[in-house]
ROSE-4610 file (N, C-alpha, C; in Angstrom, 1 decimal, always signed):
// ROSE-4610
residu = [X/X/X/X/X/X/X/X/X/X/X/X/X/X/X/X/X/X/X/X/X/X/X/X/X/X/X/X/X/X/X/X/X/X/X/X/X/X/X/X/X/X/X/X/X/X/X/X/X/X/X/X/X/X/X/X/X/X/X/X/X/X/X/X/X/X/X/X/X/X/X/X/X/X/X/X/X/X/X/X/X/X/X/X/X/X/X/X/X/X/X/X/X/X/X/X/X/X/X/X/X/X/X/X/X/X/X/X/X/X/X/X/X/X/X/X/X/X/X/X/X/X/X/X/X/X/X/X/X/X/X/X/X/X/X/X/X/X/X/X/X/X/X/X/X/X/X/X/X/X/X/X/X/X/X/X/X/X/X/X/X/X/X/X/X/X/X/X/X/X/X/X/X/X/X/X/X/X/X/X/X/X/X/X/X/X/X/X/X/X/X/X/X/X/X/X/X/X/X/X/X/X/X/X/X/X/X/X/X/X/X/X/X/X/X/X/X/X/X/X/X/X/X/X/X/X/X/X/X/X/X/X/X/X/X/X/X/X/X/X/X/X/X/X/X/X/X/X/X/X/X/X/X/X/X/X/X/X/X/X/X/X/X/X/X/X/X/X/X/X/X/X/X/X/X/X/X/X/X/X/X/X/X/X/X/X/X/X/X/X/X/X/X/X/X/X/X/X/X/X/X/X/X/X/X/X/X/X/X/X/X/X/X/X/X/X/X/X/X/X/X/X/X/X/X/X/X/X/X/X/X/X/X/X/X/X/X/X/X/X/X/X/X/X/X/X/X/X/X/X/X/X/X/X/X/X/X/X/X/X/X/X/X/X/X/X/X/X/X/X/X/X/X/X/X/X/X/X/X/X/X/X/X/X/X/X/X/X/X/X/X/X/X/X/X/X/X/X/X/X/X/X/X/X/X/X/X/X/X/X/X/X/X/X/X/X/X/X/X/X/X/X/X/X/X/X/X/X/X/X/X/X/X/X/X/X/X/X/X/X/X/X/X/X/X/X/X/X/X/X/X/X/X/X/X/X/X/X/X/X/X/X/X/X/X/X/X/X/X/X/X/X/X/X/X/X/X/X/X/X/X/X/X/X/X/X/X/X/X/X/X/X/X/X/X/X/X/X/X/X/X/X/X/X/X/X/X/X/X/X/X/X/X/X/X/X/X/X/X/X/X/X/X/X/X/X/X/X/X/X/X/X/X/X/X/X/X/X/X/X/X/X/X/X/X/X/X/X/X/X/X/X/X/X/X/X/X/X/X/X/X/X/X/X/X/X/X/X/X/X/X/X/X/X/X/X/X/X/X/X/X/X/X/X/X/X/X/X/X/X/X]
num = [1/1/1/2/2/2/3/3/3/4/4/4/5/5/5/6/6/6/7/7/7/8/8/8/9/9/9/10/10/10/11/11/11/12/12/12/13/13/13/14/14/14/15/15/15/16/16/16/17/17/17/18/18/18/19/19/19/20/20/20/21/21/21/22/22/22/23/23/23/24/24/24/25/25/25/26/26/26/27/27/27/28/28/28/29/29/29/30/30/30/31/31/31/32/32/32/33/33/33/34/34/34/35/35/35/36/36/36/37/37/37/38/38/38/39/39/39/40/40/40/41/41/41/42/42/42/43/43/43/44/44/44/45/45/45/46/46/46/47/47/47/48/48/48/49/49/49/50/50/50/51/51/51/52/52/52/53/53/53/54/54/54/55/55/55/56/56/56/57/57/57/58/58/58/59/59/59/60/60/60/61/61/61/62/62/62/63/63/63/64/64/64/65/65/65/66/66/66/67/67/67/68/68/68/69/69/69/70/70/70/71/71/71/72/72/72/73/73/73/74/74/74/75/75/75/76/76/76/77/77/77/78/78/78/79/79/79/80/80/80/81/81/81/82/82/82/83/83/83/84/84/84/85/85/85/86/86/86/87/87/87/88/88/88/89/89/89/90/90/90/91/91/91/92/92/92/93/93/93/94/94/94/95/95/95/96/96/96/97/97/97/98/98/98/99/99/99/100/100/100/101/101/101/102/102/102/103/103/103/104/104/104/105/105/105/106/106/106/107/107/107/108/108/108/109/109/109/110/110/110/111/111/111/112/112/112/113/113/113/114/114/114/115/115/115/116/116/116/117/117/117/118/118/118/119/119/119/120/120/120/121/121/121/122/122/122/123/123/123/124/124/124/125/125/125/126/126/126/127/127/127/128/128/128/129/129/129/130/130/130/131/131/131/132/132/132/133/133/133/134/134/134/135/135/135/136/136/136/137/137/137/138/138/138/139/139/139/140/140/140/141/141/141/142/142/142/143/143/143/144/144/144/145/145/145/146/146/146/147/147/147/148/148/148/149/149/149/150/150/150/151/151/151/152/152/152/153/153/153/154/154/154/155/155/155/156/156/156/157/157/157/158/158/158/159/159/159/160/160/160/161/161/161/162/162/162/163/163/163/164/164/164/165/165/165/166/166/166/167/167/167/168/168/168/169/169/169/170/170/170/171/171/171/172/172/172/173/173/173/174/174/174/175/175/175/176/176/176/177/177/177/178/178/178/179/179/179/180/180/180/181/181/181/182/182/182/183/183/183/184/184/184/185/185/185/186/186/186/187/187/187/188/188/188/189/189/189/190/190/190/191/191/191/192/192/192/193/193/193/194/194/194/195/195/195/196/196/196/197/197/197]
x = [-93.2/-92.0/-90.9/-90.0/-88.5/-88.4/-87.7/-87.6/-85.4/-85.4/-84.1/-83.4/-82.0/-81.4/-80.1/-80.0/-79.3/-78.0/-77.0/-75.7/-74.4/-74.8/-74.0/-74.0/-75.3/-75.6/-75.3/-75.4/-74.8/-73.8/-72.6/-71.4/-70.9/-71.3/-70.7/-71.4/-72.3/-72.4/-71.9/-71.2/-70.2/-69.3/-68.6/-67.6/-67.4/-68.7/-68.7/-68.8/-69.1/-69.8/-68.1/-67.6/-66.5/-65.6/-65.6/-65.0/-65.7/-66.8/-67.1/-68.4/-68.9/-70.1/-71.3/-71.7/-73.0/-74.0/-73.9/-75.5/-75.7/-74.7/-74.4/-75.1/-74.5/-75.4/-76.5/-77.3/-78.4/-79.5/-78.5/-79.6/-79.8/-78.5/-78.2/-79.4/-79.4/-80.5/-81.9/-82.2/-83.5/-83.7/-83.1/-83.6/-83.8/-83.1/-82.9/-84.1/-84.1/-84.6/-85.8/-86.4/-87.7/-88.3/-87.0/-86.9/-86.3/-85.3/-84.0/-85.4/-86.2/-87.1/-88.5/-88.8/-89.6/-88.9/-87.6/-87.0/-86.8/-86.4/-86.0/-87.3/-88.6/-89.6/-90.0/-90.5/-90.5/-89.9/-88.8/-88.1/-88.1/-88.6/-87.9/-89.8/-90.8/-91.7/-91.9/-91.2/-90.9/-90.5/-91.4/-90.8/-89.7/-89.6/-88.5/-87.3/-87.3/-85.8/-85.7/-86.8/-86.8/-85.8/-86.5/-85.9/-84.6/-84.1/-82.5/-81.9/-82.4/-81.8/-81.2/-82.3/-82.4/-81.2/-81.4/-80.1/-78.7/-78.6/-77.5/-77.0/-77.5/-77.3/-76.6/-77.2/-76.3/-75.5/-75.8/-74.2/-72.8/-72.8/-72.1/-71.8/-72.4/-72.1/-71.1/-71.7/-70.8/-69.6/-69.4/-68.0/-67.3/-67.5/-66.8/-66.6/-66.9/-67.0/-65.4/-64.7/-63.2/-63.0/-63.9/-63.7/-65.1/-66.2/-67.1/-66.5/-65.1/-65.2/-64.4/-64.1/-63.8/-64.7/-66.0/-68.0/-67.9/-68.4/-68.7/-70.1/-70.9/-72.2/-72.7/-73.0/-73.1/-74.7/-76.2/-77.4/-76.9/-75.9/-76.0/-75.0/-74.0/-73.9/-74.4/-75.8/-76.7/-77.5/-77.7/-78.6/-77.9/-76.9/-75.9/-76.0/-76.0/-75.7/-77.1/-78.2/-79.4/-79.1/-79.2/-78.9/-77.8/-76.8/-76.1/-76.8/-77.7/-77.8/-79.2/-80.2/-81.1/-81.1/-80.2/-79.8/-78.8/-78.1/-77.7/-78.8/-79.8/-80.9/-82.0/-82.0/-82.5/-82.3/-80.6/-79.9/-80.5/-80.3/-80.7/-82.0/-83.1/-84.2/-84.3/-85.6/-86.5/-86.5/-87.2/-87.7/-86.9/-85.3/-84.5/-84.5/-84.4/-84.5/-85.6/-86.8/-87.8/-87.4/-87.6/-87.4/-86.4/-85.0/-83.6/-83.8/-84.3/-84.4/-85.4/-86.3/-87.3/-86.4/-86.0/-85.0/-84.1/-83.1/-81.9/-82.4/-83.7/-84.3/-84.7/-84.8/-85.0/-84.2/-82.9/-81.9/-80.9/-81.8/-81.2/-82.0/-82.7/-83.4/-81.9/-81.1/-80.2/-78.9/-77.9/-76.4/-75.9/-75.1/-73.4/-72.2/-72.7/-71.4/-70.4/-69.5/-68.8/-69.2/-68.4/-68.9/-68.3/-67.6/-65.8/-65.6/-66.6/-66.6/-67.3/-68.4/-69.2/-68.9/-67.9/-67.8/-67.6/-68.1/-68.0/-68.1/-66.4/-66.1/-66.3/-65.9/-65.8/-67.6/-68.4/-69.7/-70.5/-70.0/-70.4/-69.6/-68.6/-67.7/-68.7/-68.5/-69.7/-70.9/-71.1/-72.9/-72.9/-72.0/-72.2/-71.2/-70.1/-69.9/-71.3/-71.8/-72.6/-74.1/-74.4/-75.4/-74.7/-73.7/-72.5/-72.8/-72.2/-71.9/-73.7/-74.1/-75.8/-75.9/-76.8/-76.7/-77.7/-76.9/-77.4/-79.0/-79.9/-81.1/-81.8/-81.0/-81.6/-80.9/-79.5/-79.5/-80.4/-80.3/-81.2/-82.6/-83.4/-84.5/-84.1/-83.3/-82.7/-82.9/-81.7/-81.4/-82.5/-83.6/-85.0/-85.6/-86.0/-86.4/-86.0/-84.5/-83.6/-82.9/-82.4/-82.5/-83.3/-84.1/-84.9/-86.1/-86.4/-87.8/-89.0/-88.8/-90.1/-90.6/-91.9/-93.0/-92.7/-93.3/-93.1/-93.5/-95.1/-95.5/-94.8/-94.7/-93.5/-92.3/-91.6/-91.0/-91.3/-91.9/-93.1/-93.2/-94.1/-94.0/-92.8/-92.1/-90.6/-89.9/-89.9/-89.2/-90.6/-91.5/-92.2/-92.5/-93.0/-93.0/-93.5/-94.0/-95.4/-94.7/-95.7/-95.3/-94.6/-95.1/-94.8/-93.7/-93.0/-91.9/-90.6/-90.9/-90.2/-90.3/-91.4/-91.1/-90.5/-90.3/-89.7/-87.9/-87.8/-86.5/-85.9/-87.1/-86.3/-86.1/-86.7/-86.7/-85.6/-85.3/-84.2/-82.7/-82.7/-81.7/-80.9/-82.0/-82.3/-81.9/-81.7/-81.1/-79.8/-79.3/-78.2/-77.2/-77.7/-77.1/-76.5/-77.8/-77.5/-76.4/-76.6/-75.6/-73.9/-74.1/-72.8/-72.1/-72.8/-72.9/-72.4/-73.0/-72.8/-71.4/-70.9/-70.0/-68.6/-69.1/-67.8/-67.9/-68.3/-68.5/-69.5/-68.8/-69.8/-70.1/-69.2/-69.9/-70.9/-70.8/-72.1/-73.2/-73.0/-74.4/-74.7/-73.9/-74.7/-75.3/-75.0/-75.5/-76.8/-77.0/-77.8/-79.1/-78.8/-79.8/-80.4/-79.8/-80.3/-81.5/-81.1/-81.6/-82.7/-82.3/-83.4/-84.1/-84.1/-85.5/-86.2]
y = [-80.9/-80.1/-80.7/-80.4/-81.7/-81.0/-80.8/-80.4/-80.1/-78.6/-78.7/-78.8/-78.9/-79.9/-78.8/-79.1/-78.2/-78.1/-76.7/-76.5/-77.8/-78.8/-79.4/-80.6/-80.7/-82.0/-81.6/-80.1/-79.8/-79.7/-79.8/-79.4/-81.1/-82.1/-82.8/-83.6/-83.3/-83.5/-82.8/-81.2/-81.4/-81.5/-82.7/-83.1/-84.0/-84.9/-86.6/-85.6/-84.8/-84.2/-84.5/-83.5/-83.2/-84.1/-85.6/-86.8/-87.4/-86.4/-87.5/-88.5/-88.2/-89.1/-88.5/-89.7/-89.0/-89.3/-90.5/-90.6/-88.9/-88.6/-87.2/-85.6/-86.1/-84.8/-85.3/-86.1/-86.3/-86.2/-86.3/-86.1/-84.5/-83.9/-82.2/-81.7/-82.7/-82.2/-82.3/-83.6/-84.0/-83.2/-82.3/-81.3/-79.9/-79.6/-78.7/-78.3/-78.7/-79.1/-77.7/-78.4/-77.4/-76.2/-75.4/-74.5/-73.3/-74.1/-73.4/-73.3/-74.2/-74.1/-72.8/-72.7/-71.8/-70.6/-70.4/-69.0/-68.6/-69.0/-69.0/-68.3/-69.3/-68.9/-67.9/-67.3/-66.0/-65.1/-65.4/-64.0/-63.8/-64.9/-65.3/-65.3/-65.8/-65.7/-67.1/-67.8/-68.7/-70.0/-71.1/-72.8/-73.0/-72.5/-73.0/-72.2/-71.0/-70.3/-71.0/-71.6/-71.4/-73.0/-73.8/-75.5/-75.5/-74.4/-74.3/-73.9/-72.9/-71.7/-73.1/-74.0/-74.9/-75.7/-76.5/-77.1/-77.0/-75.1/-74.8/-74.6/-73.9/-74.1/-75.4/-76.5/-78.0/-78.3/-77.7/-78.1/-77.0/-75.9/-75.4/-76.2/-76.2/-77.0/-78.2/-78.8/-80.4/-80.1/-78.8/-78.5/-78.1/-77.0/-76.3/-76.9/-78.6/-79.3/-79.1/-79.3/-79.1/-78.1/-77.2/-76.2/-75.9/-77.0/-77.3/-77.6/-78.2/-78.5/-76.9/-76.2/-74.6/-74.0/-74.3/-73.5/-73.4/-72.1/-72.6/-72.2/-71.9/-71.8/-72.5/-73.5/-74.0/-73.9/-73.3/-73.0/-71.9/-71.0/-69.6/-69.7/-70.9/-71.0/-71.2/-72.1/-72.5/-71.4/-70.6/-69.0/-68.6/-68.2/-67.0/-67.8/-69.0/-69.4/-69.4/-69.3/-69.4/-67.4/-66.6/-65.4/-64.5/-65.8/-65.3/-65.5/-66.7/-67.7/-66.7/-66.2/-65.6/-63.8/-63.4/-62.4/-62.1/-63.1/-63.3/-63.0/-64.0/-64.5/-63.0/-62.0/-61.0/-60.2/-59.6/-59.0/-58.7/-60.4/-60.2/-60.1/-60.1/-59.6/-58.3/-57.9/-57.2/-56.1/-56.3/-55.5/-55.4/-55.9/-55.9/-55.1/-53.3/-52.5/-52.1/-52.9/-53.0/-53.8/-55.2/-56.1/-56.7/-56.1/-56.4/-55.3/-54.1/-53.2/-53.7/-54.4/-55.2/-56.0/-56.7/-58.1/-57.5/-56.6/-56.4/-55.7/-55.1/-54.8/-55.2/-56.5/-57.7/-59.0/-58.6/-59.5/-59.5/-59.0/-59.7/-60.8/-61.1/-63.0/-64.1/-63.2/-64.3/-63.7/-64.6/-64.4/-63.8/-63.1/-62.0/-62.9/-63.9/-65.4/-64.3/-64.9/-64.0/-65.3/-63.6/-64.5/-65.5/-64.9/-65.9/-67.3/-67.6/-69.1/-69.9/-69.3/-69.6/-69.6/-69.2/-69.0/-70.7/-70.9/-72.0/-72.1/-71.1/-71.1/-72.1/-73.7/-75.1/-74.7/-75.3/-74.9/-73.9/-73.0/-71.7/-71.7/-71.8/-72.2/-73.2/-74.7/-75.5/-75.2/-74.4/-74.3/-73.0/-72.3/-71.1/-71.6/-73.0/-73.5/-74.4/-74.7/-75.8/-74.7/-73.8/-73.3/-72.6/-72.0/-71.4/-72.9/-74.0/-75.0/-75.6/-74.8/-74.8/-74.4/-74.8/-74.5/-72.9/-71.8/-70.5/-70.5/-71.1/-71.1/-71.3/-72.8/-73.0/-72.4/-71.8/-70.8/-69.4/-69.1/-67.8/-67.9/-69.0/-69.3/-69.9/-70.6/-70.7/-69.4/-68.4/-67.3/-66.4/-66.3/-65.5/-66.1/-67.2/-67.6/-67.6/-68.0/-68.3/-66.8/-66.4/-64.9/-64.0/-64.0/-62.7/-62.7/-64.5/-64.9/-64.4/-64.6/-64.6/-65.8/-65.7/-67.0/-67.9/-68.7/-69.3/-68.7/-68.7/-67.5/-66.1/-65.3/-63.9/-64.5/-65.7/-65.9/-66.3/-67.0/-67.8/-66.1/-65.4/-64.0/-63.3/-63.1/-62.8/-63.2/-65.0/-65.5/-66.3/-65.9/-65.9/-67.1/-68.2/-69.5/-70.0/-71.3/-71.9/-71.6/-72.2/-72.3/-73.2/-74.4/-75.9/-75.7/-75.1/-75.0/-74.6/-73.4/-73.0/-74.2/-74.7/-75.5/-76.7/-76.9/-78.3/-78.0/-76.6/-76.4/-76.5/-75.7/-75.5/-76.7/-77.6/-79.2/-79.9/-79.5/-80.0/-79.5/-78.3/-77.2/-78.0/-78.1/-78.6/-79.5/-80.6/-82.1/-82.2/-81.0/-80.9/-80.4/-79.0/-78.8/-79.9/-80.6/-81.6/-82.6/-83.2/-84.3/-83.7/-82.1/-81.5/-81.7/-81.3/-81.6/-82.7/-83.8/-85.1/-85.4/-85.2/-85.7/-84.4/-83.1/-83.0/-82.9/-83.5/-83.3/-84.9/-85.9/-87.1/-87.6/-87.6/-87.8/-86.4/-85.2/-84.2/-84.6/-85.1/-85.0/-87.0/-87.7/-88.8/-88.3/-87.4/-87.1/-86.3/-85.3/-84.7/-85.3/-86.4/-87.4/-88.3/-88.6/-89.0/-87.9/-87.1/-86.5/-85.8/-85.2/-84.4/-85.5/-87.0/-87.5/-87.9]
z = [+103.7/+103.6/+104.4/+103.8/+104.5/+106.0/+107.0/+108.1/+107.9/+107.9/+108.0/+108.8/+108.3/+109.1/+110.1/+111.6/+112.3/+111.6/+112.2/+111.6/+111.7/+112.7/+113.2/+112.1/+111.8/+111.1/+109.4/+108.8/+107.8/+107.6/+109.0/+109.0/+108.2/+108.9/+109.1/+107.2/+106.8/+105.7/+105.0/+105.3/+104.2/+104.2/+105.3/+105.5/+104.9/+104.9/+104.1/+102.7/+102.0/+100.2/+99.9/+100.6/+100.3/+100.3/+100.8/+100.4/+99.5/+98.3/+97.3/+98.0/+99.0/+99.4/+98.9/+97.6/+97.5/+98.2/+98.8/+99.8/+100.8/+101.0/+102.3/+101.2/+99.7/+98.7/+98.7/+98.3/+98.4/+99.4/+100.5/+102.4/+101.8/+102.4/+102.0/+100.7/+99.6/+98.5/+98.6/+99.8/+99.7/+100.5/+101.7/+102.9/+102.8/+101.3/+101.0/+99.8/+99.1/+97.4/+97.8/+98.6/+98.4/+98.7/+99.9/+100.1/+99.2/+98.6/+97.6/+96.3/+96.3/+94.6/+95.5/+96.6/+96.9/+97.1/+97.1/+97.8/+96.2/+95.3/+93.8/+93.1/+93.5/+92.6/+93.2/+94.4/+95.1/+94.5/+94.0/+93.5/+91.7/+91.1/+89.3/+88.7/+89.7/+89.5/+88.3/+88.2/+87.0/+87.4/+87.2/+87.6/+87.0/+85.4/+84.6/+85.4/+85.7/+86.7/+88.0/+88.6/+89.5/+90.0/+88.8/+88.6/+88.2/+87.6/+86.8/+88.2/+89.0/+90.2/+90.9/+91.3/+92.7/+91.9/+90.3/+90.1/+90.2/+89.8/+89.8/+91.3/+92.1/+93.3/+94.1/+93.7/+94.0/+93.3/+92.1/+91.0/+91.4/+92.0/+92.9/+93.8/+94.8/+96.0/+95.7/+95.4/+94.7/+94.0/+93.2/+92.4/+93.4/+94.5/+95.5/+96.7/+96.4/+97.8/+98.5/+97.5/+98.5/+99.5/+99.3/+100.6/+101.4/+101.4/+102.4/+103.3/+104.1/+105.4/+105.7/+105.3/+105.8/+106.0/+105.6/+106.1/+107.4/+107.9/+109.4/+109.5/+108.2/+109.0/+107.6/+107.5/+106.3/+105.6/+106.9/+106.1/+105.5/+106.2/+105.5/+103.9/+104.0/+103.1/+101.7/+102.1/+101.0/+101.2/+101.9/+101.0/+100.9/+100.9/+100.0/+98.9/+98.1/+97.0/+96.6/+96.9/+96.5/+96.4/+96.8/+96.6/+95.5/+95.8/+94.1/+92.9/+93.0/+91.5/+91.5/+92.0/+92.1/+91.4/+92.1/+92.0/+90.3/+90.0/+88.6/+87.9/+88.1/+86.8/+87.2/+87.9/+87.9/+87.1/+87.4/+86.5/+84.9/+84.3/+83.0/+83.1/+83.9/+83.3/+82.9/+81.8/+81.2/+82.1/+83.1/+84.0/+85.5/+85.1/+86.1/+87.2/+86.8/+87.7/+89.1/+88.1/+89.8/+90.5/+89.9/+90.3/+91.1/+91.0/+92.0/+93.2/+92.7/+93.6/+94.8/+94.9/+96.1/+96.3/+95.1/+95.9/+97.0/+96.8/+97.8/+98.8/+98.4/+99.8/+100.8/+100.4/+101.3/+101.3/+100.9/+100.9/+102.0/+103.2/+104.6/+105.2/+104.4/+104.7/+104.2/+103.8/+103.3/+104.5/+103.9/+105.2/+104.3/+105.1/+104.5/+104.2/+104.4/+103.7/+102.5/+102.9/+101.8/+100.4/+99.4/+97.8/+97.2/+98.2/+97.9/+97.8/+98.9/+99.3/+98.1/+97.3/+96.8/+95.4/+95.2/+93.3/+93.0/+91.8/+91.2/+89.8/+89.4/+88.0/+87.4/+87.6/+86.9/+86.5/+87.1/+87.2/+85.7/+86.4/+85.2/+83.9/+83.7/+82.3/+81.5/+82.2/+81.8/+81.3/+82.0/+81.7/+80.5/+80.3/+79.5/+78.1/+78.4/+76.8/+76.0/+77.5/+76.6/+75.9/+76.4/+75.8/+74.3/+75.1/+73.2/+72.2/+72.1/+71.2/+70.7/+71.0/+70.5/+69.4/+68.2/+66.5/+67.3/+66.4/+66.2/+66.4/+66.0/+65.7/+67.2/+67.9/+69.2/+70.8/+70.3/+71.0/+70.9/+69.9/+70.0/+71.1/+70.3/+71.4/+72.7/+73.4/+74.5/+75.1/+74.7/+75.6/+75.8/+74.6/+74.7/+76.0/+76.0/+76.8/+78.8/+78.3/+79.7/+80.1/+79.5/+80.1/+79.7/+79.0/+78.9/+79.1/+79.8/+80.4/+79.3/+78.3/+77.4/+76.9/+76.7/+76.8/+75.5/+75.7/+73.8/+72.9/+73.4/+72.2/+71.7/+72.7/+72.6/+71.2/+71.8/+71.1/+69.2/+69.6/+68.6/+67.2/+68.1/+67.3/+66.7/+67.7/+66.9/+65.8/+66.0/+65.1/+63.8/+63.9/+63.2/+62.7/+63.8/+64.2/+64.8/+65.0/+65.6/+67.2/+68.1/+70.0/+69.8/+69.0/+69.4/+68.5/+67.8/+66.8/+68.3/+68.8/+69.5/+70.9/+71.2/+72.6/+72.2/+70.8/+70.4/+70.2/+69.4/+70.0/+71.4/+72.2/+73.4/+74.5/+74.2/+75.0/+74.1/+73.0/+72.2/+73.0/+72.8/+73.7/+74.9/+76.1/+77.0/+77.0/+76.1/+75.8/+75.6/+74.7/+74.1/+75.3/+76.0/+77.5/+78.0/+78.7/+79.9/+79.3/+78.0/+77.2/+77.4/+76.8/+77.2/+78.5/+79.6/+80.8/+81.2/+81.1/+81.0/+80.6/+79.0/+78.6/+79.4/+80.2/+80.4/+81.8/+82.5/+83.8/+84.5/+84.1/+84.0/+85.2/+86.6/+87.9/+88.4/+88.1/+88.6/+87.8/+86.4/+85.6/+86.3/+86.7/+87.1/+88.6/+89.3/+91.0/+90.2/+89.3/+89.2/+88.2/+87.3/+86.6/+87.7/+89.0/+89.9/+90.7/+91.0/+91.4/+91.1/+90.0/+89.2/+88.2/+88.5/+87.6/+87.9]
């Protein structure tokens, strides 16, 4: 497990992020990566949430870098953003109402960071055109899956279609995203093809 890194030594990494240094996002990701994907799956119960929570999380960070050197507590920064992205993907669940209600009951493991600091409209626009510009067929299965956390099969049943019909859309999906990604956002999707392969 990485060993994190003191406030002083975060500060100053997001001093260098925030001039565009990626060696300084990647220290910040490699120290971080595994806590943000354990605190995620703790609460989503799901690798697939829990792999998208920890991405989206750094793809925040790196959009909102211009105002990392105004952090002054910058671990509490990265749980408060691990507790927005978390707490979103709750929301839309199924079984939302137990399940947020334990979360925020125990959502003083995270900081009172305001929310403010953390929005990362560029970020979310992106990520909510590229799932839209998906053919009807592989959005549908997308959002069953991505927000309403149902299995392949579940899905499979509904749409009245093999697993491997539905896991072939949804790795398709998935392709078509990140390409979007890529083509409108081309230095975060080269920091994050780095990272995430």
């Amino acid at each position: 497990m990485s060993v994190l890194l003191s406030n002083s030594i975060c500060t100053a990494l997001f001093e260098a992020i925030a001039r565009e240094d990626e060696t300084a996002f990647r220290t910040l990701f490699d120290h971080y990566k595994n806590q943000v994907y354990s605190i995620a799956f703790k609460w989503t119960k799901s690798d697939f949430a829990a792999e998208e929570i920890t991405q989206d999380v750094f793809i925040s960070i790196w959009v909102s870098r211009s105002k990392l050197p105004l952090v002054k507590d910058p671990q509490a920064y990265v749980y408060t953003a691990i507790y927005n992205k978390v707490s979103r993907y709750l929301k839309k669940e199924t079984n939302k109402s137990r399940i947020l209600e334990a979360y925020l009951c125990n959502k003083k493991d995270f900081s009172d960071e305001t929310e403010e600091t953390l929005r990362a409209n560029e970020t979310e626009k992106i990520i909510y055109n590229a799932v839209e510009q998906l053919p009807q067929h592989k959005k549908k299965i997308y959002k069953l899956s991505r927000l309403e956390g149902r299995s392949n099969q579940q899905i499979a049943e509904t749409m009245k279609v093999s697993p491997h019909t539905i896991k072939s859309h949804l790795l398709n999906a998935v392709k078509s995203i990140r390409l979007y990604i890529k083509e409108n956002s081309l230095l975060l999707a080269f920091l994050l093809l780095k990272l995430f392969s």
